[in-house]
N, C-alpha and C positions, 0 to 999 in steps of 0.2 A: 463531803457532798460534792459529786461534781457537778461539773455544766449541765444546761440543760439540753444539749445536746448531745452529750453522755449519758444522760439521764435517757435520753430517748431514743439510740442506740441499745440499751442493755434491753428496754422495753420488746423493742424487735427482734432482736438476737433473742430471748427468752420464747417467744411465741414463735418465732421460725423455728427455733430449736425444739418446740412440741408438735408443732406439724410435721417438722420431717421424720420425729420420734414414730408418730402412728405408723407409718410403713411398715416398723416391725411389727406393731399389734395389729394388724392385718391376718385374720385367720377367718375357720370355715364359719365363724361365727356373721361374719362380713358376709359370707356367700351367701349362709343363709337366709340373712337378713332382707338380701336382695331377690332370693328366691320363692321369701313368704309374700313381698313386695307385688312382686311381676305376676301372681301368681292368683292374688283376692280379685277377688271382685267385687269389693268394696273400696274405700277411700284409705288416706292414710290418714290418723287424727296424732297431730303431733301436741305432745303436752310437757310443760316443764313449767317451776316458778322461778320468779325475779329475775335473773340476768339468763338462766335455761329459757326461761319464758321466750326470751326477747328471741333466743338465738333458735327455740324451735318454732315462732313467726317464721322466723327468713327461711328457713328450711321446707316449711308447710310453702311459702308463698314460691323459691325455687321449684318443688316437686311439681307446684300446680300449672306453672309455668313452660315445664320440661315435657307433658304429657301423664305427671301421674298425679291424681284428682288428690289433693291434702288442706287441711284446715288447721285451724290453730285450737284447743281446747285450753281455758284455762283449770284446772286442777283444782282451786277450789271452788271456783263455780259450779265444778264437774259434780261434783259431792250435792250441790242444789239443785237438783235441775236438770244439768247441761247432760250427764250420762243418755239422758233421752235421745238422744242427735246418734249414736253409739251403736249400731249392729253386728252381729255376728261375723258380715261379711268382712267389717273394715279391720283398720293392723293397726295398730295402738305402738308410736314410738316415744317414750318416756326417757326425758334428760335428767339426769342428778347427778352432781360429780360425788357426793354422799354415796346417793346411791338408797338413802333413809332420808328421802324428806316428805314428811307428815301426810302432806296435801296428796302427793302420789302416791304413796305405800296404801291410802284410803280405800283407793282403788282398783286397789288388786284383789278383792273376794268376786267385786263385778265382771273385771274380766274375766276370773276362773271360770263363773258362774256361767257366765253366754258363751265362753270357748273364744273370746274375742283374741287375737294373737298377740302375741307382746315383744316387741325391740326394745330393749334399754341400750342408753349411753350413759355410763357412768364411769365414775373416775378409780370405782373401787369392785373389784370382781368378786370380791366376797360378801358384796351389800344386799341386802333384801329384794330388792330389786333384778342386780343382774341375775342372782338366785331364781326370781319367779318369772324372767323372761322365756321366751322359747327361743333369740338370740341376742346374747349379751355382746356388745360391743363395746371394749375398752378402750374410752377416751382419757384415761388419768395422764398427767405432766408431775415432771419433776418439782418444779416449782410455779406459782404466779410470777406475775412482772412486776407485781408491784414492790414496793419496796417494804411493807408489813408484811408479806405474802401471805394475805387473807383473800384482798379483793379478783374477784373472776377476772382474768383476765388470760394467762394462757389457757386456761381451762376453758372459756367458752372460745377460744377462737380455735381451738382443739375441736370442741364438736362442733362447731358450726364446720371446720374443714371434713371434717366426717361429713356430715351432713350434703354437704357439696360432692362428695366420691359417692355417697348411694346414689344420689339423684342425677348425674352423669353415667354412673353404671346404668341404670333404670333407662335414663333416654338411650342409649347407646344397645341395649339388647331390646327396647321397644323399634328402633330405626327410627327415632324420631329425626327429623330432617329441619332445615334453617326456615322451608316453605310450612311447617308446622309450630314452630317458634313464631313466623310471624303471625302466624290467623288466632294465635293466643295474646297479640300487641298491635292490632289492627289500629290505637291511636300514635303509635309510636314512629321514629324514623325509618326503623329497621323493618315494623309492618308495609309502614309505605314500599318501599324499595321491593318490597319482597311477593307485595299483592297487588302494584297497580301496574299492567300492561298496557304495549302501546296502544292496542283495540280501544283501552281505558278512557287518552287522552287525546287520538288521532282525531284531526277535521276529514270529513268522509260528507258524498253527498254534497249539494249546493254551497256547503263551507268549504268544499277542497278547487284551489284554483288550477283548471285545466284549458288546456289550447292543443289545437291541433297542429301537425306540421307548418298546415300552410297557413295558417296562420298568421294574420300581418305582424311587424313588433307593434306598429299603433294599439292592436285590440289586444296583444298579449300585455303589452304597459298596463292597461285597464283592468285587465284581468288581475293582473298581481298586485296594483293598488287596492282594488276592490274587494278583496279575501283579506288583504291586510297581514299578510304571512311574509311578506319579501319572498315569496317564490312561485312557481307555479309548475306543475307539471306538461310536459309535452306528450302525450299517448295518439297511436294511429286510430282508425278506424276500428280498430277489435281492441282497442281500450289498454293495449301493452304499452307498457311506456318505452319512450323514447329517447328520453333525454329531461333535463330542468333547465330550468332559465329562474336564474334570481336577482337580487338589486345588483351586486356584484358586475353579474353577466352584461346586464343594462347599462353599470357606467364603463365600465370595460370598449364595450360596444362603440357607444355615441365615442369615445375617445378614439379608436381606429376607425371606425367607420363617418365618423361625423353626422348629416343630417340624414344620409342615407340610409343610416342605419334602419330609420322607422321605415323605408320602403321593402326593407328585406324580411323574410319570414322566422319564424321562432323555430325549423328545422334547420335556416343556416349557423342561427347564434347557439342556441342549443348547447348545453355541456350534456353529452353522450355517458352511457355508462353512470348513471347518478349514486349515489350511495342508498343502500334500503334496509330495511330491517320489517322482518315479520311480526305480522298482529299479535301475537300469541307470544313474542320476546318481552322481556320484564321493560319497564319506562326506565329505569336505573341502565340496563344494557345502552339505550338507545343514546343515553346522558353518556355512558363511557365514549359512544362512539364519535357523539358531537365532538367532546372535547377535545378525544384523540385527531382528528380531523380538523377540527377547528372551521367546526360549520353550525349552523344554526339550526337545520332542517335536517330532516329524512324521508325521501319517498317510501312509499308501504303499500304493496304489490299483493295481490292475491297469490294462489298458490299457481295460478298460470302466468303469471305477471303481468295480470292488467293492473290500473291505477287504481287503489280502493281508498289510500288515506295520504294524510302528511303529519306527520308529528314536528312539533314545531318546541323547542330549546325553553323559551317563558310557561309551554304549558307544564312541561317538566319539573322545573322551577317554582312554579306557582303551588304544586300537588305538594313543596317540600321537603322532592327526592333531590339527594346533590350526596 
């Protein structure tokens, strides 16, 4: 007996060496499979028992997740009951590395019967099963990892990695996209990033702090304490911005200029050119750009560049995204 880190080396090595095996059982059976798939207009109802069971969840929960609607069926509840949930339209993919286990072979008169379509993954091409599919897909391995080599172990990490190639094939000829991934994880980090814009999070309206050129600094200090943002925008008369002024700008100021600063206006102090980002850019961009910058703020300009928002670094922050 070796180490246990021999031990858990051969583990690996055993199961990588039955993922990279499928490559070669990759045939038109694969195609089809993905073609009966893309192709219903029904669901997919994934069903397997005990350790299949477990691995066609993740597989039913990946597809649902990727854009193609699937569920979990268990197999002998299916036999009580559960076959009700089951129409015509949906594709029935059944795991068994047997390829003969009880529970699912049960249900093979009802699918013939409704024409319901049938996927196998099994371990054995000759099993009852891959026999009564309309695409058999062979997941068998040389061996389990285990050291009895009874218990599932390269075998289901075998179809679950099947499992993982249809439902990437399936997103990938559906076009599913990263902004469709997220509105399926709208609680998630990657929904956030993906679904909240700066329109989202921008202060707009009596929350956005604005000064005109001439503008003294006394009333533009007020201004940008009173919005409580550290900045405020400078816009002319037709509301196009001009330039920001932020706390920065402020101590900057009184430092070269001294008391006189506050008799001068917010178009002399003014940093010109401000950095901006459109309404309709994701809150995540806006975070790149802070960083990259190393600022705090963003003016957010209409499409003729008047002053319409300011997205501010905390509300960013606050929603999550980072």
């Amino acid at each position: 007996m070796g180490s246990i880190i021999d031990i858990a080396k051969k583990v690996l090595t055993i199961e990588a060496d039955a993922v990279s095996a499928l490559k070669e059982k990759l045939d038109s059976g694969f195609e089809k499979a993905v073609d009966i798939i893309f192709s219903s207009r029904g669901r997919v109802i994934v069903t397997g028992m005990g350790k299949s069971g477990l691995v066609g969840k993740k597989i039913a929960a990946t597809m649902s997740s990727t854009g193609t609607p699937a569920f979990f069926m268990h197999p002998a509840e299916a036999g009580h009951g559960d076959l009700g949930m089951v129409t015509s339209d949906d594709v029935i993919i059944a795991i068994s590395n047997s390829g003969e286990t009880e529970e699912i072979i049960r249900l093979l008169p009802f699918l013939e019967r409704f024409n319901v379509r049938l996927i196998s993954f099994s371990g054995n091409t000759g099993s009852t099963l891959a026999k009564a599919a309309d695409a058999a897909i062979d997941v068998s391995v040389v061996e389990e990892a285990c050291s009895l080599g009874i218990v599932p172990t390269a075998s289901t990490t075998a179809a679950m990695a099947m499992g993982d190639a249809i439902a990437v094939a399936l997103l990938t000829r559906r076009g599913f996209k990263m902004e469709d991934f997220a509105s399926f994880h709208p609680g998630g980090s990657l929904g956030k990033k993906l679904l909240i814009r700066v329109k989202d999070l921008m202060h707009t309206g009596d929350a956005l702090p604005l000064v005109a050129p001439e503008t003294s600094m006394t009333a533009a200090v007020m201004e940008i304490s009173g919005k409580r943002l550290g900045i405020a925008l400078v816009a002319g008369s037709d509301m196009k911005i001009l330039g920001i002024l932020t706390d920065g700008d402020l101590r900057r100021g009184i430092e070269k200029w001294g008391k006189s600063f506050f008799d001068m206006t917010a178009g002399e102090v003014m940093t010109r050119n401000p950095k901006t980002i459109a309404e309709h850019e994701l809150a995540a961009k806006a975070l790149a750009i802070m960083e990259e910058k190393s600022i705090t703020s963003l003016a957010v300009p209409d499409a003729e560049g008047k002053a319409k928002g300011i997205i501010h670094l905390h509300d960013i922050l606050r929603k999550g995204i980072a």
